[in-house]
C-alpha positions as CSV (number, residue, x, y, z in Angstrom):
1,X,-31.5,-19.3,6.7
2,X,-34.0,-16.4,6.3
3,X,-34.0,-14.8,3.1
4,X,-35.1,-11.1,3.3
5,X,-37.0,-9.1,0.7
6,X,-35.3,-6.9,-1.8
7,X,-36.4,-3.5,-2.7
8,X,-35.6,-0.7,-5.8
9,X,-33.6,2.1,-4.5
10,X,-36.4,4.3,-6.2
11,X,-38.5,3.3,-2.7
12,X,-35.3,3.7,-0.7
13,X,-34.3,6.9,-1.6
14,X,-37.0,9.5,-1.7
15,X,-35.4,11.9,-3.4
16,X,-31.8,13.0,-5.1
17,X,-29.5,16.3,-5.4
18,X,-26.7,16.7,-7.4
19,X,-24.4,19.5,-7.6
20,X,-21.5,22.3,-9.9
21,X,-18.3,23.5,-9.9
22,X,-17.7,26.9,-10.0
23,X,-15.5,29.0,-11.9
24,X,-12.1,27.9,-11.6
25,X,-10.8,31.4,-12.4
26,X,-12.2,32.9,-9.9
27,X,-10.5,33.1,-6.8
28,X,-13.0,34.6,-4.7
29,X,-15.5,31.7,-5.6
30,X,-12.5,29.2,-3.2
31,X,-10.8,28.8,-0.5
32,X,-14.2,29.9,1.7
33,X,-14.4,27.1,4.5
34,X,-17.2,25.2,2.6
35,X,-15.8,21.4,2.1
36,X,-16.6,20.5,-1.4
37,X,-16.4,17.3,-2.7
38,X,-16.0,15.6,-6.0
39,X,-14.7,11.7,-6.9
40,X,-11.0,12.9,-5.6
41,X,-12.3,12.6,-1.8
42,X,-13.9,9.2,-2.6
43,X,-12.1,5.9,-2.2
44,X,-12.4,2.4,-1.5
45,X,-13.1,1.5,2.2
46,X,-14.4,5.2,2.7
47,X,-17.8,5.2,4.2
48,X,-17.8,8.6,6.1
49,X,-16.6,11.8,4.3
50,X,-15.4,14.0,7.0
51,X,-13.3,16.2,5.3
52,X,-12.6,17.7,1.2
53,X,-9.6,18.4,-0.6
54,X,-11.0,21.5,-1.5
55,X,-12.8,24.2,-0.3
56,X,-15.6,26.7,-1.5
57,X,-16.5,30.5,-0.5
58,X,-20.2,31.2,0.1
59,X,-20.3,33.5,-3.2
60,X,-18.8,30.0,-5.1
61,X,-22.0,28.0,-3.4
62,X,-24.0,30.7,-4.6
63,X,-22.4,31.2,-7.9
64,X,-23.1,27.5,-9.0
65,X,-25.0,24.6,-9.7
66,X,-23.6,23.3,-6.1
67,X,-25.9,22.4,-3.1
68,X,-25.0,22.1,0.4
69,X,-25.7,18.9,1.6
70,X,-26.6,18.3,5.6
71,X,-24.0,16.2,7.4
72,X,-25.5,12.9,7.6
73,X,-26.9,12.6,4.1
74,X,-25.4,9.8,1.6
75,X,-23.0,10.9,-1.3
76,X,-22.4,8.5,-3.9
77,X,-20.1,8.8,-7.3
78,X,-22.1,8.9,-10.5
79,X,-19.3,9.5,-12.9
80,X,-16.0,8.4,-12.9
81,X,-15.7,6.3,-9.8
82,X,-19.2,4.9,-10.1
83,X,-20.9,3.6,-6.8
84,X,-18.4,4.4,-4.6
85,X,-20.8,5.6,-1.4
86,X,-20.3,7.4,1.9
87,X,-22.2,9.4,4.5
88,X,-21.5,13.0,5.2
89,X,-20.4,13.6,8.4
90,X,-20.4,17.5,8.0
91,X,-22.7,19.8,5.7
92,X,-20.6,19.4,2.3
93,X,-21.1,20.8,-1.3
94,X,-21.2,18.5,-4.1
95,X,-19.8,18.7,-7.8
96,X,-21.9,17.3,-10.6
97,X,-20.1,14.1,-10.7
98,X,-21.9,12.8,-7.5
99,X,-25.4,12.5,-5.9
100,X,-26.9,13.3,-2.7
101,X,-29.2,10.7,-1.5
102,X,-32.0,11.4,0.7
103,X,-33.3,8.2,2.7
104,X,-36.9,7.5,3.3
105,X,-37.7,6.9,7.3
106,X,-38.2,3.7,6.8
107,X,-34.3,3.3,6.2
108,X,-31.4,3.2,8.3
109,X,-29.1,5.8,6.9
110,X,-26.0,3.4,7.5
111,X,-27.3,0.5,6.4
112,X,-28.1,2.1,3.3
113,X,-24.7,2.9,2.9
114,X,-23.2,-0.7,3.3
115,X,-26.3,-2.3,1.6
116,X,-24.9,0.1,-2.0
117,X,-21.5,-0.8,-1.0
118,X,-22.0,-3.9,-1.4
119,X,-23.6,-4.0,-4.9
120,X,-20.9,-1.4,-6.1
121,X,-19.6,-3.9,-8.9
122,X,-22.8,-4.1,-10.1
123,X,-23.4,-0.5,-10.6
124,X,-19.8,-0.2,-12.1
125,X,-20.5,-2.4,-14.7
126,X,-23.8,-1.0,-15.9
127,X,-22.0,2.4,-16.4
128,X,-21.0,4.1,-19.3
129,X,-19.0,6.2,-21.5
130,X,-16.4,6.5,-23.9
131,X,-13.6,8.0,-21.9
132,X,-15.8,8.9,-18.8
133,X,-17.8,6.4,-17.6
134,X,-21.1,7.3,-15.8
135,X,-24.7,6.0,-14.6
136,X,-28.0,7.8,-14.6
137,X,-30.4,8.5,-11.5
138,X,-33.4,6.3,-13.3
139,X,-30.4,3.5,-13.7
140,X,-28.9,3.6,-10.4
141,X,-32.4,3.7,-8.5
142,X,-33.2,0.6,-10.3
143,X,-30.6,-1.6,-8.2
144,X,-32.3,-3.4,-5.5
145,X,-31.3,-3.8,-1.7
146,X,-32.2,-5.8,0.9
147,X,-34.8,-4.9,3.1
148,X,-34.8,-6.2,6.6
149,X,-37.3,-4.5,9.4
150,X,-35.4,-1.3,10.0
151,X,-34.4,-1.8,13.5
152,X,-32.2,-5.1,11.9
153,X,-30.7,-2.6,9.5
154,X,-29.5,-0.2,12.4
155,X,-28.2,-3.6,14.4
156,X,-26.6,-5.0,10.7
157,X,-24.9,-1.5,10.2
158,X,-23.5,-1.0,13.8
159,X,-22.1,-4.3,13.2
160,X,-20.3,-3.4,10.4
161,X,-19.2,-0.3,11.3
162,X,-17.7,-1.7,14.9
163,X,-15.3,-4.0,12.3
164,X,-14.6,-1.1,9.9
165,X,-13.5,1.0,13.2
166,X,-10.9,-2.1,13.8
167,X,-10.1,-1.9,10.3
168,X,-9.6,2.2,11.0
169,X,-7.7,1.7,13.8
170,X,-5.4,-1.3,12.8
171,X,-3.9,1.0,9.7
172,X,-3.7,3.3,11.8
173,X,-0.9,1.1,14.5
174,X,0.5,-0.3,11.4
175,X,1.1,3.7,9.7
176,X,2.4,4.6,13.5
177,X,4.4,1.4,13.8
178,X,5.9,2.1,10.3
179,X,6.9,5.6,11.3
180,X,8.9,4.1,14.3
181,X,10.4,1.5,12.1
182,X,11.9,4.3,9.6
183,X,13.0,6.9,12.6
184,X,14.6,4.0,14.5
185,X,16.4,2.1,10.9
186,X,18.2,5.8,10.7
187,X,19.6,5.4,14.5
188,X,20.3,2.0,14.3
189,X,22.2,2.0,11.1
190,X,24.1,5.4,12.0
191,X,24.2,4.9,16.2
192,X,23.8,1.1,16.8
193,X,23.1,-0.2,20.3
194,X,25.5,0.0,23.0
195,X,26.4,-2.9,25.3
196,X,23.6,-2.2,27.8
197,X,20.9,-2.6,25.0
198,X,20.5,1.4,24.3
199,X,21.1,3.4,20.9
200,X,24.6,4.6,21.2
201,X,24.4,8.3,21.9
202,X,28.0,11.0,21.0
203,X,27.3,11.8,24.8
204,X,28.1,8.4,26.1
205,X,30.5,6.9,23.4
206,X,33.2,8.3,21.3
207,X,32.1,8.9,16.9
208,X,34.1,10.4,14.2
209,X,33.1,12.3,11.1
210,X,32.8,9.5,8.0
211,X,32.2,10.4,4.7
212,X,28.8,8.7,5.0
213,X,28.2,11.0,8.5
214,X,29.3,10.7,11.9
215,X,29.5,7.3,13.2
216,X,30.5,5.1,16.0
217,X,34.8,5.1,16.4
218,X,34.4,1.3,15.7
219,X,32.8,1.1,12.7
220,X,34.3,1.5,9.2
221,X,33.4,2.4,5.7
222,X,33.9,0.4,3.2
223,X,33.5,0.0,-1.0
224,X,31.3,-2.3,-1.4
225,X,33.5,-4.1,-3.9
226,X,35.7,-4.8,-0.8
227,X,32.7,-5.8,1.2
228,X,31.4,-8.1,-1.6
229,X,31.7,-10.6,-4.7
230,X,30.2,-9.0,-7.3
231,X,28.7,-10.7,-10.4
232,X,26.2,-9.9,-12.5
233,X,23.9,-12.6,-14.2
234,X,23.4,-14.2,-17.6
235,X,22.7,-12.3,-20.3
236,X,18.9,-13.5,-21.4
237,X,18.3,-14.1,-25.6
238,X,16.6,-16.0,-27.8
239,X,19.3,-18.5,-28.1
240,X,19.6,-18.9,-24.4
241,X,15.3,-19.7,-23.9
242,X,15.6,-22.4,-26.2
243,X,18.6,-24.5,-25.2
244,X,18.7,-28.0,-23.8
245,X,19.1,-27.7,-20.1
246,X,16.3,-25.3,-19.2
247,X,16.4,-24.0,-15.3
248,X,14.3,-21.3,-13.8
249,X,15.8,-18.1,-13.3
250,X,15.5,-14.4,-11.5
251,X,14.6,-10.9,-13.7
252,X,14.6,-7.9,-12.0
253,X,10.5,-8.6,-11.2
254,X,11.2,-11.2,-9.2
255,X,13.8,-9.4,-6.9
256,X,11.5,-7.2,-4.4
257,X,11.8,-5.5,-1.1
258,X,12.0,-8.0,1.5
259,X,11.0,-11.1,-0.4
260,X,12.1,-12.8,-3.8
261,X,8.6,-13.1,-5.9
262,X,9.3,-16.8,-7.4
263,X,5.7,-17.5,-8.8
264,X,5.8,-17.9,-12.7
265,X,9.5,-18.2,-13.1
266,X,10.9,-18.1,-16.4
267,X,12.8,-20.5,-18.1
268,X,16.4,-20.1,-19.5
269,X,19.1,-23.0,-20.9
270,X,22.5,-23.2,-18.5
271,X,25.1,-25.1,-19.1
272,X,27.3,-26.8,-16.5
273,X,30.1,-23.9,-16.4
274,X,27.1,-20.9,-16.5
275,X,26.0,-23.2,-13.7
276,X,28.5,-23.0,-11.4
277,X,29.0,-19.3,-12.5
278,X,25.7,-18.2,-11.6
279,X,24.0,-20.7,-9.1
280,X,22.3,-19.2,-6.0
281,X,22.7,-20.0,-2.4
282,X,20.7,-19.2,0.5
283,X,22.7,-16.0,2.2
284,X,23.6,-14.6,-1.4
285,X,22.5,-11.0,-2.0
286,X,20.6,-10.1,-4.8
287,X,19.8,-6.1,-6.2
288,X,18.6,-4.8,-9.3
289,X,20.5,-3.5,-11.7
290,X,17.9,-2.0,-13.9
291,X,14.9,-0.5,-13.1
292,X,14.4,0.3,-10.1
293,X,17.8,0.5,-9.2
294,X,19.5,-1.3,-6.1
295,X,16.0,-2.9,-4.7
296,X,17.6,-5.6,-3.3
297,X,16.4,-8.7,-1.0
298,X,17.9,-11.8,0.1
299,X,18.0,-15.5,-1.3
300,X,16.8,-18.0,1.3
301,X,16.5,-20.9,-1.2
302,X,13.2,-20.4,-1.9
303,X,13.3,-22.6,-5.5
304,X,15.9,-25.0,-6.0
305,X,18.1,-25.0,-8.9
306,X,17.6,-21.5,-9.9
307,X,19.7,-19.1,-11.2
308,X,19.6,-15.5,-12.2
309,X,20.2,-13.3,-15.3
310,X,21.7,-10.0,-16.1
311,X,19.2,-7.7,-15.0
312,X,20.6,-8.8,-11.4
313,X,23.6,-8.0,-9.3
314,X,24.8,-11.1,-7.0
315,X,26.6,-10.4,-3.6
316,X,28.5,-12.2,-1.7
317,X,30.4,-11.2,1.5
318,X,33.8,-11.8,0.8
319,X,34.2,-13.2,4.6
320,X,31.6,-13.3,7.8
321,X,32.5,-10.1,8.2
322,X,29.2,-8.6,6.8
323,X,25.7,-10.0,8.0
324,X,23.5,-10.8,4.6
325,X,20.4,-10.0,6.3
326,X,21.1,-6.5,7.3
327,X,22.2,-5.8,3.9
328,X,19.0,-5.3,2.1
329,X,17.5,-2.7,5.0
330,X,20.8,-1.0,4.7
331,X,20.3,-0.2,0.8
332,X,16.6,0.7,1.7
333,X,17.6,3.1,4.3
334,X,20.5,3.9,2.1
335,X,18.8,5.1,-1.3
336,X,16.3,7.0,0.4
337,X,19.6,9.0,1.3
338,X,20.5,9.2,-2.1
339,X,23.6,6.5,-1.5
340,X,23.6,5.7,-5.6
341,X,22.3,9.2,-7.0
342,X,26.1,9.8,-8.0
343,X,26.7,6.1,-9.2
344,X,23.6,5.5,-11.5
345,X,24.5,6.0,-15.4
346,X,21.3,7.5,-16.7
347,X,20.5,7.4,-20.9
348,X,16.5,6.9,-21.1
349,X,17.0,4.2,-18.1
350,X,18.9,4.1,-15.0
351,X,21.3,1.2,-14.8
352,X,23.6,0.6,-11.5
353,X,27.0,-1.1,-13.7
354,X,29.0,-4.0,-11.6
355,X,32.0,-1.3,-11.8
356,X,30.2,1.7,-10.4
357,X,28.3,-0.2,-8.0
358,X,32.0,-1.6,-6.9
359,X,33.1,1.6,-6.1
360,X,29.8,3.0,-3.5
361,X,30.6,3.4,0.1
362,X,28.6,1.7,2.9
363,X,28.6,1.7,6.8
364,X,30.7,-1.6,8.2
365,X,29.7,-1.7,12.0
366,X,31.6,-4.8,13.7
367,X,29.7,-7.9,13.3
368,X,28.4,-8.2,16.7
369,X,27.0,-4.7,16.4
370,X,25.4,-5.9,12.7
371,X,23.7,-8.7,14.7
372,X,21.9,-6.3,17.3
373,X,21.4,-4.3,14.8
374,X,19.6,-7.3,12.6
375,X,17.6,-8.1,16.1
376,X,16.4,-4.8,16.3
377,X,14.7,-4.8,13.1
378,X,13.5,-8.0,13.2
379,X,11.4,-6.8,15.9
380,X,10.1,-4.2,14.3
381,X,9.2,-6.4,11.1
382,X,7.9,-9.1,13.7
383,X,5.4,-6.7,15.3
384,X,3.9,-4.8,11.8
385,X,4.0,-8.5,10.3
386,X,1.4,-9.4,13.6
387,X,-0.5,-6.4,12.6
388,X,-0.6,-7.1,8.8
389,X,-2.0,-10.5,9.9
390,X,-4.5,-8.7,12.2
391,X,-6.0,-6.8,9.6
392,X,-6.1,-9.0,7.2
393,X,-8.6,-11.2,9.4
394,X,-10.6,-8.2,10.5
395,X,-11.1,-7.4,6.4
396,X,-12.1,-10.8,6.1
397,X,-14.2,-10.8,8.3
398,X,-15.8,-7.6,7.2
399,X,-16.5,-9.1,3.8
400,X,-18.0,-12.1,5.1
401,X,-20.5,-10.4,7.2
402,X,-21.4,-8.4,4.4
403,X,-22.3,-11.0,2.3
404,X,-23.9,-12.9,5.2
405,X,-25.7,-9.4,6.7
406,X,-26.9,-7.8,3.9
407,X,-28.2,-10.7,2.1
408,X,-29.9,-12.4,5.2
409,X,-28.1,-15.4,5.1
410,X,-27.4,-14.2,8.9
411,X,-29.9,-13.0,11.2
412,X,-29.2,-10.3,13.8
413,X,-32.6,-10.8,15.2
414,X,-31.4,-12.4,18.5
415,X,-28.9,-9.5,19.0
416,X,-32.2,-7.0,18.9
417,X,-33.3,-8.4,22.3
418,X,-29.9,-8.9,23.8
């Protein structure tokens, strides 16, 4: 290991500009085609600012304290969201919360970059304020950076930026492969898929008005009361968290989208008849009640001996007529449709009662439609759950050549002469 020399920011950057706003109330000082950035165009994983959520006129430029940085120049947050960094990739005007920094020669522009990136929680805690929290030039040019020879800075940041660019690209498939997920939920859970493997289409196969929309001529709606066994769980007290046979048990927290969240369970006294009453088997159904109403998932047996209390609707399908696991997408898709807008009795909180919820209508396809159905998504989940893995390795990866790259515990010196 080859440690490399740190240096003051004060010999990195030669010199700083900062910027204004200008008049607010003035329209002709807007809307001009300069980008104009201020902390709102900043976030985390950001380290090229391409484009501003707001624009400035050349009078506005003119008008205020603002300067008009040159594209390729370092931006960083001095208020508010302290150290967060990026490069300009077009000439941009700055507000007075942030900095232009301009590098010395004898810095890589993008290493810079990464190199303050990296010692962002540093700067963040030196900054101040009582509601406002902010760091002076003099302070933040008195953070040191490494200081490799500068053609191992240009080698250490096209290194990181070839894994932020997977990074880029990764959310990018996962947004695109989310958008197909949602368009193809809505024709699978209206259309289904027809006997040669295609979405059912009213050209090729007969549908009837429902009052949930047209559907397949097969396929029913139903209450869910008929669908389901309905019960709602133990009422929690005082009385109830000290008794004698404690067993974990469910709030609405721990019911989530797709997964049942069973870390830190809380403890609650049943007795052998609440037992029986409100025990939980893998396949049962569970939804909110409370909260945020009808976000439902699916018990798999994650803990044993658990039961659940009354924040928490329990379903069970009445006979194998209804597939478990396609319930929980259905009420995802379903909500964002509004399914329980005219079912949820409203005071200062929403609450979804056992009898209302009896009494909302849902799509019944035949079971071996359900299954395709259930195939189909799983699919879907399969390939964004490959891509949520991907990414995850490439942002590991990212943070552990940062820390190995930018403190020199890794050398890029062979790569130079590759």
């Amino acid at each position: 290991m080859s440690e490399i020399p740190n240096v003051p920011l004060s010999r990195v950057v030669m010199r700083t500009s900062g910027g204004g706003t200008p008049e607010r109330d003035n329209p002709d000082l807007w809307n001009g085609g300069i980008p104009w950035a201020s902390v709102k165009d900043f976030k985390d994983g950001l380290y090229r600012l391409s484009t501003t959520k707001e624009q400035i006129s050349a009078k506005g430029l003119k008008r205020s304290a603002s300067h008009l940085i040159p594209a390729g120049t370092p931006i960083i947050c001095t208020r508010m969201a302290v150290g967060r960094i990026a490069r300009a990739d077009v000439p941009v005007a700055i507000n007075q919360d942030l900095r232009a920094l301009f590098i010395s020669d004898d810095f890589d522009t993008d290493y810079v970059v990464w190199a303050v990136d990296a010692i962002r929680h540093q700067i963040e805690k030196l900054a101040i304020g009582s509601t406002v929290k902010g760091i002076s030039i003099d302070q933040l040019l008195s953070f040191e950076i490494g200081a490799p020879p500068k053609p191992e800075q240009t080698k250490i940041a096209e290194i990181l930026s070839t894994v932020d660019r997977a990074i880029e690209q990764t959310e990018a498939l996962i947004a695109k492969q989310q958008r197909l997920k949602t368009g193809l939920m809505q024709d699978l859970l209206t259309r289904g898929i027809d006997e040669h493997g295609n979405l059912r289409s009213e050209q090729t196969h007969k549908f009837k008005d429902s009052p949930l929309g047209r559907i397949p001529v097969e396929w029913e709606v139903k209450y869910i009361g008929e669908v389901f066994e309905i019960q709602l769980g133990k009422m929690l007290s005082q009385k109830a968290t000290e008794g004698i046979s404690p067993f974990p048990y469910l709030g609405n927290k721990n019911v989530q989208w797709d997964r049942v969240e069973v870390t830190d369970l809380q403890m609650m006294d049943f007795n052998v008849r609440e037992r029986n009453k409100f025990e939980l088997r893998p396949g049962d159904i569970l939804m909110c009640e409370g909260g945020e109403v009808g976000r439902t998932c699916l018990w798999r047996g994650e803990v044993e001996n658990c039961y659940y209390q009354k924040a928490i609707h329990r379903l069970r399908p009445v006979d194998k007529g209804y597939l478990p696991e396609l319930f929980p997408r259905y009420m995802r898709w379903g909500i964002r449709r509004g399914i329980l807008a005219d079912f949820t009795s409203q005071t200062s909180i929403a609450h979804l009662t056992l009898e209302k919820l009896a009494t909302v209508p849902i799509i019944v396809p035949p079971i071996c439609d359900q299954i395709l159905i259930a195939q189909g998504l799983d699919s879907l989940d399969k390939k964004l759950e490959n891509l949520s893995v991907t990414l995850n390795k490439f942002r590991s990866l990212k943070t552990a050549l940062m820390q190995d790259l930018l403190t020199g515990r890794m050398r890029v010196t062979k790569l130079l002469h590759d």
